[in-house]
TORLO-395262 format. One line per field, with one value per residue (C-alpha): residue in one letter; x, y, z; residue number from 1. Coordinates in nm, 4 decimals, always signed. Each point is the difference from the previous one (the first is absolute). Example, Ala and Ser with C-alpha at 12.3 -4.5 7.8 and 13.67 -1.06 7.14 Angstrom:
type = A, S
px = +1.2300, +0.1370
py = -0.4500, +0.3440
pz = +0.7800, -0.0660
seq = 1, 2
REM end
This chain:
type = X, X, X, X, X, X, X, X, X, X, X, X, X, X, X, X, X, X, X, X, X, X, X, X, X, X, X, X, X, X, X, X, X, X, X, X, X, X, X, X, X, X, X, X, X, X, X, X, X, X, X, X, X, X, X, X, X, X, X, X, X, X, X, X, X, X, X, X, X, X, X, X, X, X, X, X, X, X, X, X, X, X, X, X, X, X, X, X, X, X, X, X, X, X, X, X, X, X, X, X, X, X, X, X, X, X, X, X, X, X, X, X, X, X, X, X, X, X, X, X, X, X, X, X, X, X, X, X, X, X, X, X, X, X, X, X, X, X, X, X, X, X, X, X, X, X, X, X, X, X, X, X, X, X, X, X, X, X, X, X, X, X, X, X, X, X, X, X, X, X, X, X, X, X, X, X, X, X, X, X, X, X, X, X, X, X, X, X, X, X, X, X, X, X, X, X, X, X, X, X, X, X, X, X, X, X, X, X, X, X, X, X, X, X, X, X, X, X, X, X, X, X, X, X, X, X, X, X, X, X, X, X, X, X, X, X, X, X, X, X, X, X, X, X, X, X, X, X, X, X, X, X, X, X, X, X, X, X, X, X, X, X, X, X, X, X, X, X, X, X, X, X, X, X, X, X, X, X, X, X, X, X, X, X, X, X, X, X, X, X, X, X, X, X, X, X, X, X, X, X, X, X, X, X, X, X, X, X, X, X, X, X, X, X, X, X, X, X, X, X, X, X, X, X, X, X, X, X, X, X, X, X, X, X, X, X, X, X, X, X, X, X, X, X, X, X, X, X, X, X, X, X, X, X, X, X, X, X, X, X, X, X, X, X, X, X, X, X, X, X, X, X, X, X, X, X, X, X, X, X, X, X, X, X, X, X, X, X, X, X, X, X, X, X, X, X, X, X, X, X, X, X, X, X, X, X, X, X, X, X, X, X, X, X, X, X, X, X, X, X, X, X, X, X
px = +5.0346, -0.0157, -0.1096, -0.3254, -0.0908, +0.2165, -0.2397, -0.3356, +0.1633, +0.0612, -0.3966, -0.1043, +0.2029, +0.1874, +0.3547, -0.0658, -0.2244, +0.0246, -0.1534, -0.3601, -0.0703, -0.2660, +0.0185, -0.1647, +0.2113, -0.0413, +0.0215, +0.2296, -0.1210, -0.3439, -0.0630, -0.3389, -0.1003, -0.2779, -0.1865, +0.0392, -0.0740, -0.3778, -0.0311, +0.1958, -0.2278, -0.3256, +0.1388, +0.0760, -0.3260, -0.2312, +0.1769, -0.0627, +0.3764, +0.0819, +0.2784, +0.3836, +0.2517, +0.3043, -0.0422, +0.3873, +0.0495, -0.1838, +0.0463, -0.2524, +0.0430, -0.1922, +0.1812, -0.2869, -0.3489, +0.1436, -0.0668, -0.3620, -0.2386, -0.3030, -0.2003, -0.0223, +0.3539, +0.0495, -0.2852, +0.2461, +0.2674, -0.1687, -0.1465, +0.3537, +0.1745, -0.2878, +0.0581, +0.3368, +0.0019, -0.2320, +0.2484, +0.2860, +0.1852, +0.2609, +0.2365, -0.2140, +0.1477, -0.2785, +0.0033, +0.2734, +0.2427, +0.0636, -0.0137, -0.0218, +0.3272, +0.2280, -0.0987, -0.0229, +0.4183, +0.0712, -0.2001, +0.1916, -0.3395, +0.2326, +0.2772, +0.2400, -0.1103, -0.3802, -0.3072, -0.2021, -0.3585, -0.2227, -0.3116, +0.1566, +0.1776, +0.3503, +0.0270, +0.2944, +0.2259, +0.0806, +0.2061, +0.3211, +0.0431, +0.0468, -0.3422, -0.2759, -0.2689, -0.3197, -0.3267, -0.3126, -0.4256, -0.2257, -0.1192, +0.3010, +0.0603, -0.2681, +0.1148, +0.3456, -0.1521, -0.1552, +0.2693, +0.3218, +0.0648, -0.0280, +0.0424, +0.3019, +0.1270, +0.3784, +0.0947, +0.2973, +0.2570, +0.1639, +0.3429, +0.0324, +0.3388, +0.1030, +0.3458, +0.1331, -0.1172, -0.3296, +0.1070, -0.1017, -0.3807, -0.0935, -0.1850, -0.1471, -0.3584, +0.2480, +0.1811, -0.4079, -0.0887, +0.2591, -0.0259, -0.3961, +0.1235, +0.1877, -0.1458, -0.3866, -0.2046, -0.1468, +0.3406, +0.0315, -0.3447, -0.0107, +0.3774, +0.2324, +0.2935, +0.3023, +0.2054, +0.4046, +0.2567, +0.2640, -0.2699, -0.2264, +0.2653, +0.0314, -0.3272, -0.1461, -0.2404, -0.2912, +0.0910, -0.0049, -0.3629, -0.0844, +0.1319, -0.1591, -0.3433, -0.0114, +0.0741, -0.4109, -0.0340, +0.2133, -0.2593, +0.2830, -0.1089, +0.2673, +0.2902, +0.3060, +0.3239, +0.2985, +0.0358, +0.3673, +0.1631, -0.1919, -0.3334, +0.0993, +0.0806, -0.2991, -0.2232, +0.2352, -0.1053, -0.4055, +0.0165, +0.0076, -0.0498, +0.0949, +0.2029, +0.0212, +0.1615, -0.0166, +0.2179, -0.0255, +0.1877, +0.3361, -0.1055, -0.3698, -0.1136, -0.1829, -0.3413, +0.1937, +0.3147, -0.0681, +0.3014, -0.0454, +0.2586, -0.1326, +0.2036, -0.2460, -0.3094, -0.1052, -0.2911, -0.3000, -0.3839, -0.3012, -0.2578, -0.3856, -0.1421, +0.2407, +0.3343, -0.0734, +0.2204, +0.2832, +0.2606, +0.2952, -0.1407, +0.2210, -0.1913, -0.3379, -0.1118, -0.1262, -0.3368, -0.1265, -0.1169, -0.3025, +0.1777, +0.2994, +0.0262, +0.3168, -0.1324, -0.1527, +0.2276, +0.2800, -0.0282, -0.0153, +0.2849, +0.2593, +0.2458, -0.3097, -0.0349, +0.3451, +0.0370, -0.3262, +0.1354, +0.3085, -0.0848, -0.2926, +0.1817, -0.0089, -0.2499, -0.3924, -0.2320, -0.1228, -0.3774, -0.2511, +0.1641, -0.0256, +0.1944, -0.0864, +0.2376, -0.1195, +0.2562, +0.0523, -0.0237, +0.0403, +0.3799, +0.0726, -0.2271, +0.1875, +0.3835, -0.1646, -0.0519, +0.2727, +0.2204, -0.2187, -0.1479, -0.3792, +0.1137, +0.2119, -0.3335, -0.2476, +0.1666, +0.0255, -0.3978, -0.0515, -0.2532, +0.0917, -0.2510, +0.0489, +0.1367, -0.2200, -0.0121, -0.1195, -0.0900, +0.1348, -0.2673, -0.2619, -0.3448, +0.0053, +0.3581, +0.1748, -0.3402, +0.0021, -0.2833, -0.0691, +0.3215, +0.2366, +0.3337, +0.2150, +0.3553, +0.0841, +0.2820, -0.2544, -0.0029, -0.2873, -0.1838, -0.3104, -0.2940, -0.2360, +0.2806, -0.0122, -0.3867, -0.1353, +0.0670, +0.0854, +0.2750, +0.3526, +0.2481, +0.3964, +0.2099, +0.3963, +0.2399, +0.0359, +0.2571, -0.2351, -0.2969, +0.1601, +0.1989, -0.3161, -0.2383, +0.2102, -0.0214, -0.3182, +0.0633, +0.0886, +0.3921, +0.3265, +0.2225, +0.2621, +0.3601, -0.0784, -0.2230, +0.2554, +0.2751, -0.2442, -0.0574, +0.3757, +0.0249, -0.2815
py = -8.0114, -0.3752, -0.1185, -0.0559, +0.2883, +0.1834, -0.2505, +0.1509, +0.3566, -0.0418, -0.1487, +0.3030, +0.2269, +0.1298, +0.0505, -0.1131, -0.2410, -0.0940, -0.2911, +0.0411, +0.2293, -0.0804, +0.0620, -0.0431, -0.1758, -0.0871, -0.3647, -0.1572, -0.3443, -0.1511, -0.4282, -0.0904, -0.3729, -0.1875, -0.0712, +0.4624, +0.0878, -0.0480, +0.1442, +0.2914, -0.0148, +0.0257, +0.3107, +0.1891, -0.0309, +0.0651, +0.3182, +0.0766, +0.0263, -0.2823, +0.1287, -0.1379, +0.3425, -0.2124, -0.2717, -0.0349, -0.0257, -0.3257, -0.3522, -0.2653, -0.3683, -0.2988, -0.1690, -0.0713, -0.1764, -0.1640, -0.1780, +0.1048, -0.3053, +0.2097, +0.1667, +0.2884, +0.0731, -0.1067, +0.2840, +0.2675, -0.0764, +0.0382, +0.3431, +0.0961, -0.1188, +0.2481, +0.2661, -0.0102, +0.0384, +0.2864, +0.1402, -0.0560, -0.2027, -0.1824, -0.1564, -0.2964, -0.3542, -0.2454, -0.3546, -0.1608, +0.2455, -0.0008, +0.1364, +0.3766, +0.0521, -0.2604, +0.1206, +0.3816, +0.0408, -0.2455, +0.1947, +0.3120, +0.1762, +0.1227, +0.1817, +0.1199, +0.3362, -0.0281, +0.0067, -0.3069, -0.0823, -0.3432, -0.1070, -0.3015, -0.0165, -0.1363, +0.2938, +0.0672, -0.2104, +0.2678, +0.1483, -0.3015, +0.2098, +0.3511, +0.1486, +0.0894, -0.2741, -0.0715, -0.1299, +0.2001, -0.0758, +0.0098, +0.3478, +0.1653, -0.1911, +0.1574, +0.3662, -0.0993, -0.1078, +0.3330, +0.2069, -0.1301, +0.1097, -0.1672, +0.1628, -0.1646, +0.0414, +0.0166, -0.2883, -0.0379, -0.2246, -0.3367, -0.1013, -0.3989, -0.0585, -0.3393, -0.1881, -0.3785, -0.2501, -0.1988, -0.3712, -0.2701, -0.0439, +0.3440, +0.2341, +0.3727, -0.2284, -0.0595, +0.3209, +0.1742, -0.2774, +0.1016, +0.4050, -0.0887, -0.2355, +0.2469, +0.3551, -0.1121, +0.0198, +0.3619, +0.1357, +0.2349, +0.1490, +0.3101, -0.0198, -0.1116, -0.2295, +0.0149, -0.3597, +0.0612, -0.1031, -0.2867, -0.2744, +0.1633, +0.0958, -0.3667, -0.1272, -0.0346, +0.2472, -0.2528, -0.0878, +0.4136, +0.0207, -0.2670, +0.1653, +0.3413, -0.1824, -0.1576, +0.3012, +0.1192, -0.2766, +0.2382, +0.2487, +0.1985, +0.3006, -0.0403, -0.2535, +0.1364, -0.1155, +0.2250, -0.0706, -0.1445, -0.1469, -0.3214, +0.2629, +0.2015, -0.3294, -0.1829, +0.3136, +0.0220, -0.3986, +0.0746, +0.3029, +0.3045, +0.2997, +0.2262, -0.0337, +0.2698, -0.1663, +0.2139, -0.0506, +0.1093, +0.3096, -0.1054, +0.1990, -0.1600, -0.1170, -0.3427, -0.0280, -0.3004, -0.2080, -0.4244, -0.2361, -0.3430, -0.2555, -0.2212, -0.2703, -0.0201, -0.0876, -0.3601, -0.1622, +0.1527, -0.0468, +0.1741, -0.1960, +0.0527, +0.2544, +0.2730, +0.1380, +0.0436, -0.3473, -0.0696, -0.2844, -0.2071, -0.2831, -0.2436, +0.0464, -0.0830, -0.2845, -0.3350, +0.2022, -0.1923, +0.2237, -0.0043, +0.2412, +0.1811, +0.3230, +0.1748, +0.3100, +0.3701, +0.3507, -0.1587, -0.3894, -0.0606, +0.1280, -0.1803, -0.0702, -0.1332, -0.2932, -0.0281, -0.0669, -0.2367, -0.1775, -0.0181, -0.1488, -0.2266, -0.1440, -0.3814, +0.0096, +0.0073, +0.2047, -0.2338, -0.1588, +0.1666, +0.3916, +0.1721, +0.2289, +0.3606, +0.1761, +0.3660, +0.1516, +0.3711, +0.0948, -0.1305, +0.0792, -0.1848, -0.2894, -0.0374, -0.0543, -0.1986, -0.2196, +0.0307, -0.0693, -0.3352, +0.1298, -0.0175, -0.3619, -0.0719, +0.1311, -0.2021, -0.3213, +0.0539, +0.0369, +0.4022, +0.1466, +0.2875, +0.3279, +0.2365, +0.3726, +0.1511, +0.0650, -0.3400, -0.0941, +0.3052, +0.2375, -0.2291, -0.0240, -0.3391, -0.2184, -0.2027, +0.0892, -0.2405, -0.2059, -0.0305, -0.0091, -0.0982, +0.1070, +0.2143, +0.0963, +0.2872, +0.2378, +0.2812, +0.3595, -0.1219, -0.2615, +0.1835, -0.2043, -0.0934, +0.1550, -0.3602, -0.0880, -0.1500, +0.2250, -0.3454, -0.0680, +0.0407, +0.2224, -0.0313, +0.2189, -0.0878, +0.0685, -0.1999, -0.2506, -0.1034, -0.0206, -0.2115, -0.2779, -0.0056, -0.0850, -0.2888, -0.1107, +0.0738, +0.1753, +0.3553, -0.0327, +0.1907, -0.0682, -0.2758, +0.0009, -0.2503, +0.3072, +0.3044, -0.1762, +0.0173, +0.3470, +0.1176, -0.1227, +0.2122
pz = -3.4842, -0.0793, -0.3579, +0.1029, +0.1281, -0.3433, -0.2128, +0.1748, -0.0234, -0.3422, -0.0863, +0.2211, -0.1739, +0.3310, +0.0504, +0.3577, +0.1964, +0.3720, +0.2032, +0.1355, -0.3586, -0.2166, -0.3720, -0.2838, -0.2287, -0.4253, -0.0162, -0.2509, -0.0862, +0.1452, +0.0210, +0.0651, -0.0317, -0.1025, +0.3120, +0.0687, -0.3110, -0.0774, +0.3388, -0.0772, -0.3631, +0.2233, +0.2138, -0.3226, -0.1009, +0.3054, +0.0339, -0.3983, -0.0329, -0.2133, -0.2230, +0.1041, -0.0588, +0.0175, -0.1511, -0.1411, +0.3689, +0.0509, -0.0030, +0.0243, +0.1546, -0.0372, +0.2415, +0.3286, -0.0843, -0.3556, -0.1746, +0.1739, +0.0920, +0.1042, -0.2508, +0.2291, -0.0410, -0.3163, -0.0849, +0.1878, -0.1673, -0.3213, +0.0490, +0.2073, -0.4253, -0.1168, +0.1654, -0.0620, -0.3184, +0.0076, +0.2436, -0.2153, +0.1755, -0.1308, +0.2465, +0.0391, +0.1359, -0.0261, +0.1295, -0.0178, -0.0179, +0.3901, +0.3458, -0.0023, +0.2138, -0.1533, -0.3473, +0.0513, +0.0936, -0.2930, -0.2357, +0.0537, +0.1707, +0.3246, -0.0030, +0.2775, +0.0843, -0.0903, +0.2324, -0.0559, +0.1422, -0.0802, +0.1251, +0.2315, +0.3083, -0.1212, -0.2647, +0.2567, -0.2443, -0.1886, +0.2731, -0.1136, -0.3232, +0.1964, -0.0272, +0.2263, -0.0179, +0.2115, -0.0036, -0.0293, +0.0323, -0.2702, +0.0605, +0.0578, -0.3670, -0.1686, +0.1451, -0.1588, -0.3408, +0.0206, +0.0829, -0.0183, +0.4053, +0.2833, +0.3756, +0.1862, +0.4065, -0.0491, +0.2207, +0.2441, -0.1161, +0.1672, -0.1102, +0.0438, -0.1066, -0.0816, +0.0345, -0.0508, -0.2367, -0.0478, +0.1229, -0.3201, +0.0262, +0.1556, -0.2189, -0.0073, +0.1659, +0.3269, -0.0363, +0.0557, +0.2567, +0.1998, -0.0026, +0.0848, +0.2917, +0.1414, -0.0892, -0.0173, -0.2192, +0.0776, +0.0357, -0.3032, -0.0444, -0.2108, -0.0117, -0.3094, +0.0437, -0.1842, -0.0498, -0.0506, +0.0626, -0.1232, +0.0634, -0.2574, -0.2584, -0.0208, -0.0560, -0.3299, -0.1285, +0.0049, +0.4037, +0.0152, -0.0915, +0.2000, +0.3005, -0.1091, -0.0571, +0.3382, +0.1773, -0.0375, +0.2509, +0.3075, -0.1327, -0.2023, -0.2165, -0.2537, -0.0408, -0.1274, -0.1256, -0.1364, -0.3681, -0.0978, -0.2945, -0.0158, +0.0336, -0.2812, -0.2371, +0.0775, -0.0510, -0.3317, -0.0849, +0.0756, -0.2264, +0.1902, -0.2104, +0.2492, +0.3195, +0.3084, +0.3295, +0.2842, +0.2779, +0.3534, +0.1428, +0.2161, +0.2954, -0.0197, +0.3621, +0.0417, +0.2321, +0.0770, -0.0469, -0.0136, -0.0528, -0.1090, -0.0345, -0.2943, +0.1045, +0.3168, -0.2471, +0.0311, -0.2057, +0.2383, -0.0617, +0.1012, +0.1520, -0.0153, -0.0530, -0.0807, +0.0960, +0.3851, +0.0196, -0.1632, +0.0868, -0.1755, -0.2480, +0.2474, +0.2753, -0.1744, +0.0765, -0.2539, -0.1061, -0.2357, -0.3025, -0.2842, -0.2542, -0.1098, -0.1976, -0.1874, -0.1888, +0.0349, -0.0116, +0.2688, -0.0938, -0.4129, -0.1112, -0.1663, +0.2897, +0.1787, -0.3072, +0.0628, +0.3662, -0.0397, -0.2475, +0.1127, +0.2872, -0.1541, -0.2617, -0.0078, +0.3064, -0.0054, +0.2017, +0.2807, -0.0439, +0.1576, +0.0065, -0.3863, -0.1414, -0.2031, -0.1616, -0.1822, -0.2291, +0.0748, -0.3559, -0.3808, -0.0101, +0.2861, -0.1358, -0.3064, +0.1974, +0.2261, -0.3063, -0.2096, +0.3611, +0.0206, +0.3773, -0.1253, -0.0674, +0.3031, +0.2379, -0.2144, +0.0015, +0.3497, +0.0331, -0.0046, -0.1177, -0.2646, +0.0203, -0.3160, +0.0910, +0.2991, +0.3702, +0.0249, +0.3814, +0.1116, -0.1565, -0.1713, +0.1425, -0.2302, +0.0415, +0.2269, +0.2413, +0.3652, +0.1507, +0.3691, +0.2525, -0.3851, +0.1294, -0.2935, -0.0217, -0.2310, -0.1152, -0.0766, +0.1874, +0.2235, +0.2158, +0.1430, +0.0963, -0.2663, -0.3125, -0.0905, +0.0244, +0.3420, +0.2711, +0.1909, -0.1865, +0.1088, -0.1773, +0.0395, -0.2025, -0.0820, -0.2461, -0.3121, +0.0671, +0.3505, -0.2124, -0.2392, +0.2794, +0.1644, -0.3086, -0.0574, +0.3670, +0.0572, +0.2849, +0.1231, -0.0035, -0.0291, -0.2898, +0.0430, -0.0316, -0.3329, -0.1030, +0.0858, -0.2148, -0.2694, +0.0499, +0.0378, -0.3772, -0.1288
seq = 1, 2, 3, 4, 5, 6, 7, 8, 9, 10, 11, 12, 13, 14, 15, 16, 17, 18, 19, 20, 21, 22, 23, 24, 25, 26, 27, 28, 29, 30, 31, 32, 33, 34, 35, 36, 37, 38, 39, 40, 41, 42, 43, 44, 45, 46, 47, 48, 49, 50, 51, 52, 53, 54, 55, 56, 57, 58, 59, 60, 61, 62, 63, 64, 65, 66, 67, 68, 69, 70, 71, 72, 73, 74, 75, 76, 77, 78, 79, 80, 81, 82, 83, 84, 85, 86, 87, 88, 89, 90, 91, 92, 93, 94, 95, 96, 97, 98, 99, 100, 101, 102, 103, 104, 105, 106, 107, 108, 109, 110, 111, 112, 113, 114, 115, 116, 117, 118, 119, 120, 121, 122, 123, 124, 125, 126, 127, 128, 129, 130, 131, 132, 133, 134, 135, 136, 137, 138, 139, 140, 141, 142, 143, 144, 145, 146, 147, 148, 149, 150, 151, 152, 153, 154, 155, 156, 157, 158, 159, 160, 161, 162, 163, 164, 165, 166, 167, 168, 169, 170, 171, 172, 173, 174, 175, 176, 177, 178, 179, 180, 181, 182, 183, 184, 185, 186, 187, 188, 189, 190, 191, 192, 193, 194, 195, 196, 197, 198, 199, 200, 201, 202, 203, 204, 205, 206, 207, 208, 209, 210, 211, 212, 213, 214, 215, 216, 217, 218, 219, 220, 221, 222, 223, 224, 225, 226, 227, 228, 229, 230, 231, 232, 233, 234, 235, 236, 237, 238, 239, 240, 241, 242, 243, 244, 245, 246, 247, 248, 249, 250, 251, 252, 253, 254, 255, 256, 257, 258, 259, 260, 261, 262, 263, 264, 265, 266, 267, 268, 269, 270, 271, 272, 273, 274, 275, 276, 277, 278, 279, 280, 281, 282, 283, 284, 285, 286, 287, 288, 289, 290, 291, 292, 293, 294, 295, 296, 297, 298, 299, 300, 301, 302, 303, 304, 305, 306, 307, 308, 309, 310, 311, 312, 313, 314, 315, 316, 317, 318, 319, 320, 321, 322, 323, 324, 325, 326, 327, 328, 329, 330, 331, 332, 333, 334, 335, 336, 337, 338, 339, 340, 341, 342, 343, 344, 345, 346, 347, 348, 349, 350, 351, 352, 353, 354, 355, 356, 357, 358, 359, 360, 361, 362, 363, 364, 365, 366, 367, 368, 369, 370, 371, 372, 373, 374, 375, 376, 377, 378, 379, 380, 381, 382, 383, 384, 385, 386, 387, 388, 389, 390, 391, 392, 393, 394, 395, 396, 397, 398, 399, 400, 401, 402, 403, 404, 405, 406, 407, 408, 409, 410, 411, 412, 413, 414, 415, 416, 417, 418, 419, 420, 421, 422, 423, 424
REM end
């Protein structure tokens, strides 16, 4: 079998699963945020079932609509801390503390081994540290909180195997870009993908989750990526209690085999409105843009402040185009500082957002007026994410957002800017 299907046998207490099964499998940590969770609150209740019977097993994010600036959801969130409490719940991360899926790993809430489920779309993360991680609706939520069991299709499995190195200014954003250009976007529903090879023993552990998180957008199931040594000590760092890698069976056979060549990844972006288009930054042309964004699950982590400022150091963010930059969580924050990149982006004119989604999930930040043209390094560029539905949406990795804020224009990074990477 292949670890994920030995995870899901495990949860379902089998010895054996196959693909096409469903089970019914005992979940072992839950995430539900605070834009789910008065919903989830509300289902509870209408149904007269309002008591939580795991509540060790949950963990609660303030990461979306904060701080709120409507009273309507700043009266959710008030009656979501209530109930909580009632519910005994105690693995609370109120505002501030970060987004959900940077946080969660960091925290020592997934381990390799586990089955994880949250109440948003990217809870695929979880799959860089060796578990089994996806996202789930409010009511199948509330049938968790109640149970501790969700149902599950055992998926068939994709191998992409990667090989080469990243060239300097190519990132996990380009690595996703690419595997959408040229598998679609539609090409791995209901199925789970597996990321191995040399290419991925290489990356960091923070590019690893960005990969894993992106993957919800070829419609994966799960993401999944073999724990190894630097798994094991950065579950070690975060606090893991306990650790249980699973590792697929020799003789295992693949839905599907993909190579990819890393070296062949260029800086790509995806154009308006979505990932049906996707093209190298070079071939872009001068589009003048409104507003830049570095943040959310895939974009605020600390290499991110580090590419940006690496590359906006000394420089200033041209007049007329702004600048947002949303921490993924307090940790991250607080290097940023004490490595002088908060100060580096300021004096360079960005804007500095606490710990959130920020632009990404907010119903309140970074929002566009009328035909405002926006280049981000989040996970998405729907219409209307970012306010008018006439606005234009561009999404890049880090280092493109952060040559083209300072030139006001949509642009690749330059050799000057590469050199300044390779040192990083």
């Amino acid at each position: 079998m292949h670890a994920i299907e030995k995870i899901l046998a495990r949860a379902a207490g089998k010895e054996v699963v196959q693909a096409g099964e469903i089970i019914n499998a005992e979940v072992d940590i839950t995430m539900i945020h605070d834009r789910a969770g008065p919903r989830v609150m509300e289902l509870l209740k209408q149904n007269n079932t309002p008591w939580v019977n795991i509540p060790e097993k949950v963990a609660v994010f303030f990461d979306h609509d904060v701080s709120p600036t409507k009273i309507g959801s700043a009266t959710k969130q008030h009656e979501w801390r209530i109930f909580m409490e009632e519910q005994n719940i105690t693995k609370i991360f109120d505002i501030g503390s970060g987004v959900s899926h940077i946080v969660m790993p960091r925290k020592g809430l997934i381990e390799p081994g586990a089955l994880m489920v949250g109440t948003d779309s990217h809870s695929c993360t979880g799959g860089a540290l060796g578990a089994v991680a996806t996202g789930i609706g409010e009511t199948e939520m509330a049938s968790v909180l109640l149970t501790g069991k969700l149902w599950f299709k055992i998926p068939k499995i994709v191998n992409i195997i990667f090989t080469g190195n990243l060239n300097v200014g190519v990132g996990p954003k380009d690595i996703s870009l690419y595997l959408l250009k040229n598998l679609g976007t539609d090409s791995l529903i209901y199925t789970a993908v597996e990321f191995s090879g040399q290419g991925v023993s290489d990356l960091s552990m923070s590019d690893r989750m960005a990969l894993t998180s992106m993957s919800i957008q070829m419609g994966a199931k799960f993401a999944y990526i073999a724990p190894d040594e630097k798994t094991l000590q950065f579950c070690k760092e975060s606090g893991v209690l306990r650790s249980r890698p699973v590792f697929t069976d020799d003789d295992y056979v693949y839905k599907d085999i993909i190579n990819v060549d890393l070296k062949e990844v260029e800086p790509l972006i995806a154009l308006p409105h979505g990932f049906d288009e996707i093209i190298p930054v070079k071939k872009v042309p001068k589009v003048p843009i409104d507003q830049t964004v570095i943040g959310s699950c895939t974009g605020g982590r600390l290499e991110d402040l580090r590419i940006a400022a690496a590359i906006l150091e000394g420089k200033k963010v041209s007049s007329g185009t702004r600048l947002i930059v949303t921490l993924g969580s307090r940790e991250i924050y607080l290097s940023a500082l004490e490595e002088g990149l908060i100060s580096i982006l300021v004096e360079a004119g960005a804007s500095i957002n606490p710990p959130r989604c920020g632009p990404c999930g907010s119903a309140c930040d970074g929002l566009l007026g009328p035909n405002e043209v926006c280049l981000t390094n989040a996970n998405r560029n729907f219409k209307g994410r970012l306010g008018s539905p006439d606005a234009k949406i561009y999404l890049a990795s880090t280092a493109a957002v952060a040559t083209s804020a300072a030139a006001g224009y949509i642009t690749a990074p330059s050799k000057e800017d590469l050199e300044k990477l390779s040192n990083i």
